[in-house]
C-alpha positions as CSV (number, residue, x, y, z in Angstrom):
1,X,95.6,54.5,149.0
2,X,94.9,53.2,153.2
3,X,92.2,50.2,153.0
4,X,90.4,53.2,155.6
5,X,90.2,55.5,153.0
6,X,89.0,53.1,150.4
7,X,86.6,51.9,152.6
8,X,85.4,55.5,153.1
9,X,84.9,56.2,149.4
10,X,83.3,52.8,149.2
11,X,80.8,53.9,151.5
12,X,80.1,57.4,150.2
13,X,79.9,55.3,146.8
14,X,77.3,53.0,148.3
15,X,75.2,56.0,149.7
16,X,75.3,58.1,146.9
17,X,73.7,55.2,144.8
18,X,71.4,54.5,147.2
19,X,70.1,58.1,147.6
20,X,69.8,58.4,143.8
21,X,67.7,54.9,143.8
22,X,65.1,56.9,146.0
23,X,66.6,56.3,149.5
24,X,66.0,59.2,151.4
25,X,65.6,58.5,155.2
26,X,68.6,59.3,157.3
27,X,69.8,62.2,154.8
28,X,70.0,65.7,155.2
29,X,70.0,67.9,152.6
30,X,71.2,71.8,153.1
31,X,69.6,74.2,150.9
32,X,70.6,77.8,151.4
33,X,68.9,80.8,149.8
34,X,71.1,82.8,147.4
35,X,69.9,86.0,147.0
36,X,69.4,88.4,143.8
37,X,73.1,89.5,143.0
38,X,73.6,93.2,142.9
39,X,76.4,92.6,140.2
40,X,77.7,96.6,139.8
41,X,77.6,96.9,143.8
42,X,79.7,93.9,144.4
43,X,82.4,94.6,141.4
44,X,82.6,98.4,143.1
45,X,82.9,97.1,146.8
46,X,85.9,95.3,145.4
47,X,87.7,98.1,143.5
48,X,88.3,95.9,140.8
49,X,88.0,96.9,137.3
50,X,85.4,95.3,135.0
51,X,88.1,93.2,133.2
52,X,89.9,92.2,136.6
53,X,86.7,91.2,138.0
54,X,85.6,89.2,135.3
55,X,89.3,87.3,135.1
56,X,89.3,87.3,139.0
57,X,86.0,85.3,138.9
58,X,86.4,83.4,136.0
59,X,83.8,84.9,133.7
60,X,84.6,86.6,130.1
61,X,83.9,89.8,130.5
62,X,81.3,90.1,128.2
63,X,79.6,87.9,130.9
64,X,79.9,90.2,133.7
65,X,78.8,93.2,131.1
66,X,75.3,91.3,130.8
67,X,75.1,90.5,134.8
68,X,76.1,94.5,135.0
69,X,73.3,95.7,132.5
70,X,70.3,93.5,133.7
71,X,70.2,91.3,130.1
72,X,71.4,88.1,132.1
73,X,71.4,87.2,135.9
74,X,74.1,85.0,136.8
75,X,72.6,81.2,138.5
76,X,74.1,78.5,139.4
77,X,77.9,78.3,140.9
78,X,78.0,81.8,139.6
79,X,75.9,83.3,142.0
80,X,77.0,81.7,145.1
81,X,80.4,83.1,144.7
82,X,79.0,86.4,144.0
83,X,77.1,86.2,147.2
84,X,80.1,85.7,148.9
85,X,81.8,88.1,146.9
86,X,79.1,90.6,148.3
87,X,79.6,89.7,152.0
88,X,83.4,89.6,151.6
89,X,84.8,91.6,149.0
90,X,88.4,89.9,149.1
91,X,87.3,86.7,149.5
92,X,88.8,85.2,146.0
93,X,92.3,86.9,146.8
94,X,92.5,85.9,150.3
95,X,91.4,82.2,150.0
96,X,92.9,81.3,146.4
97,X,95.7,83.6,147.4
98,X,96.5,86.4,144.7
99,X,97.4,88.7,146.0
């Protein structure tokens, strides 16, 4: 590893801390709204099966079957790649690159 890029991480270490101890001036913080998935909408727009969406997205199926029926909403990291999902159907194929 370059002395510059253990400097770097040194910094971002030193920062991190800092911002955890309560330091908050000079820091940004980016929130961004994720909207309600529409689970069924999003799986059709891709023309993926059930069972090719789940594996494509990395969710049992079973998973996806609750987000489908309404018993579970899917949060977290989850969401956010649905919502991208939603405004770019072959997102997962074209950046991880299957296919």
């Amino acid at each position: 590893m370059s002395r510059e890029a253990f400097n770097r991480i040194e910094q971002g270490l030193k920062e991190a801390l800092a911002y955890a101890q309560g330091a908050r001036e000079g820091y940004v913080v980016h929130e961004v709204e994720v909207p309600d998935p529409e689970v069924p909408a999003i799986r059709a727009r891709t023309g993926l099966s059930q069972a090719e969406f789940a594996r494509s997205i990395g969710v049992k199926k079973a998973t996806l079957l609750n987000w489908e029926q309404g018993r579970r909403k899917p949060d977290g990291p989850a969401r956010v790649l649905l919502a991208l999902i939603a405004k770019e159907p072959g997102i997962v194929r074209r950046v991880l690159g299957k296919g």
